[in-house]
C-alpha positions as CSV (number, residue, x, y, z in Angstrom):
1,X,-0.5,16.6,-6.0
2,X,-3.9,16.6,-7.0
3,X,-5.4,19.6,-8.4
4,X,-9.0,19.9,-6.8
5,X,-10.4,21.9,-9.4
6,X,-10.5,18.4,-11.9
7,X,-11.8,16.5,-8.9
8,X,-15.2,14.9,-9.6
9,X,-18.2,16.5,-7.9
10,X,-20.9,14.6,-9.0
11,X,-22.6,12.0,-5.7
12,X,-20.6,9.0,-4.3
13,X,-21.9,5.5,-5.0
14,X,-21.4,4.4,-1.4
15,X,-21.9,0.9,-0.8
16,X,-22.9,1.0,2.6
17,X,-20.2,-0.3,4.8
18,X,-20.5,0.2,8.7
19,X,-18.0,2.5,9.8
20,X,-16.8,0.8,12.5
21,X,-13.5,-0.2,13.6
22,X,-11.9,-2.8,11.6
23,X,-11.9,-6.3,12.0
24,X,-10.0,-8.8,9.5
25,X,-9.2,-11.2,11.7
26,X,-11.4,-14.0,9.4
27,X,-9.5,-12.6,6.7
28,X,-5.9,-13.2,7.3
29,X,-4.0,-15.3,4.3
30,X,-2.0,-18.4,5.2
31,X,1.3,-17.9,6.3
32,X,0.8,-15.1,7.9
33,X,1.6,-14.3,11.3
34,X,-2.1,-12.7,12.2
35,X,-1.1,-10.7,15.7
36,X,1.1,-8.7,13.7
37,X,-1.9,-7.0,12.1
38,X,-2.8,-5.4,15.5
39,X,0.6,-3.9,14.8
40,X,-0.1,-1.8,11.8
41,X,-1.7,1.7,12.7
42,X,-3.7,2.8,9.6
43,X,-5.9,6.2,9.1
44,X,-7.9,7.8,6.8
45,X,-8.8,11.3,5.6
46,X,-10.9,12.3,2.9
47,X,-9.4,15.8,1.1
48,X,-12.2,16.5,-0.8
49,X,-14.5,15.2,-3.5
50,X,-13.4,11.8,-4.2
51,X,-9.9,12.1,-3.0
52,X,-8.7,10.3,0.1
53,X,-5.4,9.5,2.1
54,X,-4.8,6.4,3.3
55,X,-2.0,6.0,5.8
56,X,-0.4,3.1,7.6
57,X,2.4,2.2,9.8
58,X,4.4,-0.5,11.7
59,X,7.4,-1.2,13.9
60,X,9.7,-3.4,11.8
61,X,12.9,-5.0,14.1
62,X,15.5,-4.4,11.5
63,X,17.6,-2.6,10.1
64,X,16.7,0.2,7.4
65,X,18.7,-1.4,4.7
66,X,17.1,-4.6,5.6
67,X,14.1,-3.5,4.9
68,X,14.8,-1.4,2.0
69,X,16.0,-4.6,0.7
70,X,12.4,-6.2,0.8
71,X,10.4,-2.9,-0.5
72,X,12.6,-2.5,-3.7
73,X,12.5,-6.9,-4.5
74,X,10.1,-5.5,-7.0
75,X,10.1,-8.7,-9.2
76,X,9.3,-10.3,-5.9
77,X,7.2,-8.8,-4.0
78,X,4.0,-10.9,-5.2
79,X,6.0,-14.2,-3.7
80,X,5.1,-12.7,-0.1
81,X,2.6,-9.9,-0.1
82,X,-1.1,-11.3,-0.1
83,X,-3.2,-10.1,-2.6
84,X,-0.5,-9.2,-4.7
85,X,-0.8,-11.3,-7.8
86,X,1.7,-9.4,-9.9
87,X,4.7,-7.1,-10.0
88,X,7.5,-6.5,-12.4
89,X,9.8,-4.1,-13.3
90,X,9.2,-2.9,-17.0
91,X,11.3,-0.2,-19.2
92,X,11.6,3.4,-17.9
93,X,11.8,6.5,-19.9
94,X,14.4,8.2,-17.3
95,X,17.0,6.9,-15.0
96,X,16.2,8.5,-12.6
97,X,12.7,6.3,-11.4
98,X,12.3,2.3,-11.6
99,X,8.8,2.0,-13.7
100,X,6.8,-1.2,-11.9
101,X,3.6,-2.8,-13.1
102,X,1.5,-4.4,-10.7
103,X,-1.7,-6.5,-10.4
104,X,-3.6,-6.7,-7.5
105,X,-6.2,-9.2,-7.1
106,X,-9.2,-10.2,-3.8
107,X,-12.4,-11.3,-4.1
108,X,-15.3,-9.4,-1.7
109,X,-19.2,-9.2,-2.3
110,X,-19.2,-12.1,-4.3
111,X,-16.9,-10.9,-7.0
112,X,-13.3,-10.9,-8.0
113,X,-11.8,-7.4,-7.9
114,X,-8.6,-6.3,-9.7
115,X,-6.8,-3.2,-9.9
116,X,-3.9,-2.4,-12.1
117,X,-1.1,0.6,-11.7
118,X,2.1,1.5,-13.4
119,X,3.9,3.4,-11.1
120,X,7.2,5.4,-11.1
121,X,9.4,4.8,-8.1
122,X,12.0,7.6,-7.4
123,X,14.1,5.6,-4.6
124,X,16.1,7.7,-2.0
125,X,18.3,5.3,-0.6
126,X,18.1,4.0,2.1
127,X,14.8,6.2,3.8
128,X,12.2,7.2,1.3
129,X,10.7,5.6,-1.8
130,X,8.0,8.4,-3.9
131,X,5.8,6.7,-6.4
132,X,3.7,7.9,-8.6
133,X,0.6,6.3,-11.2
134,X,1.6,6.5,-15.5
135,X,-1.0,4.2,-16.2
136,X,-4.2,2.2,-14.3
137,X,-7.2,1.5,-13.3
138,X,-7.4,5.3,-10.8
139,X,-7.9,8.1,-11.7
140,X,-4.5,8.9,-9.5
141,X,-2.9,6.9,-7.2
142,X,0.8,9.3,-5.9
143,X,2.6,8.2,-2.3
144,X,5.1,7.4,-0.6
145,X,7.0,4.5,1.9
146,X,9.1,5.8,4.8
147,X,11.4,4.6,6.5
148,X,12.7,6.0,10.0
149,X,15.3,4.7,12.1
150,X,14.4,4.6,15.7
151,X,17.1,5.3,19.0
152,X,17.5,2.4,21.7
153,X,15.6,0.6,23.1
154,X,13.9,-0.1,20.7
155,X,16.3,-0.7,17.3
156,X,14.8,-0.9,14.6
157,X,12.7,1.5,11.9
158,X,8.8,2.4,11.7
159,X,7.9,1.5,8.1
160,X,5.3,4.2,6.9
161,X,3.3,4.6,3.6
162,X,0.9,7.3,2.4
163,X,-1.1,7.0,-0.7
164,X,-3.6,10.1,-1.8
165,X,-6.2,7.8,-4.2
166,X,-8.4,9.4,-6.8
167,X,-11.0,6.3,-8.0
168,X,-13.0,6.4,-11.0
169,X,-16.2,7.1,-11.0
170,X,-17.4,3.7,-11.3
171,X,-15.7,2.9,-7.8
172,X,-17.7,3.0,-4.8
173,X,-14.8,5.3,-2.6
174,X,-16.3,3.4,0.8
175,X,-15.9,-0.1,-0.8
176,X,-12.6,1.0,-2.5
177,X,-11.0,2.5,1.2
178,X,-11.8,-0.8,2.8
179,X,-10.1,-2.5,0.2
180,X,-7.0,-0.6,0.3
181,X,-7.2,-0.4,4.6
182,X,-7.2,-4.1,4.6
183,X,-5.0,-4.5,2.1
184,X,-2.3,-1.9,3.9
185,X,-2.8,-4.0,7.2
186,X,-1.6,-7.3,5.6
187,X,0.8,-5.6,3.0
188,X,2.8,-4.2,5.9
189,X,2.4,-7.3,8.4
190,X,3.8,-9.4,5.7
191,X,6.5,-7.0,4.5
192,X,7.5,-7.1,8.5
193,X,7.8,-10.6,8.5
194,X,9.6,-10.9,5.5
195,X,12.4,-8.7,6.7
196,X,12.4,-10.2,10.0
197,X,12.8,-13.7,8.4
198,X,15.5,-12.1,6.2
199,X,17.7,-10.8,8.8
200,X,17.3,-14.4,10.6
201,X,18.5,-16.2,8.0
């Protein structure tokens, strides 16, 4: 966790987004299914100076290995996930975490934005994934995915992910939590459809 006492104080550079509800509908990248976006529930909280939760879940219709399956293709996860333009496994100091680099790439005002993260995955098969930033372009960046089996009728899991964010200064936080909103809307419609063509096939 975040210590708040090396939190930045200093004003926010807000660009001067409405905040109103969400709507990416123009937005949605080929191939992907767009009502599933009205499926993905996704809040946000600010904790204090210029840290903020970002939270986001969906109903997936598979099994919790099936979709564990999808979250830990690491090497693959930029084949299906929009936005994504890189992600590899690289070397790990400790066996206990998978160390994954990955690029993240979308264009908005204009300009091309890209973020960078090394993270440190500690995997809890088959329900819980903790990751952590080494190395980027945040200040922090620590979370989580979940996943929870749900009782009949409806089989299946709710896929969950929770990321407290710590931008640099340079980052406007408004600009950067719509970014990372939108991006947890299409991220978890396309990891449900991947799993759900998975399990089809």
């Amino acid at each position: 966790m975040i210590d708040p006492t090396e939190l930045d104080q200093e004003p926010l550079l807000d660009d001067g987004a409405d905040d109103g509800e969400d709507d990416w509908s123009d937005e949605v990248p080929a191939g992907l299914d767009s009502e599933l976006l009205d499926a993905v529930d996704v809040t946000t909280e600010r904790l204090g100076g210029r840290q903020t939760f970002i939270g986001a879940t969906i109903y997936v219709p598979c099994s919790a290995e099936k979709v564990w399956q999808v979250l830990t293709d690491y090497d693959h996860l930029a084949d299906f996930i929009p936005n994504l333009q890189e992600s590899r496994c690289i070397a790990s100091p400790s066996p206990d975490c998978v160390r994954l680099e990955q690029v993240g790439a979308e264009r908005f005002l204009k300009l091309k934005f890209c973020a960078r993260v090394v993270l440190d995955m500690v995997e809890q098969f088959p329900y819980r994934i903790d990751f952590s930033m080494v190395e980027g372009d945040f200040k922090s960046f620590v979370g989580h995915w979940a996943i929870a089996p749900l009782d009949a009728p409806d089989p299946g899991v709710q896929l969950s992910y929770g990321v407290i964010v710590l931008p640099t200064r340079l980052m406007p936080i408004r600009l950067i939590e719509r970014h990372l909103r939108k991006n947890l809307v299409i991220n978890l419609a396309a990891i449900r459809q991947r799993a759900v063509e998975i399990a089809a096939s």
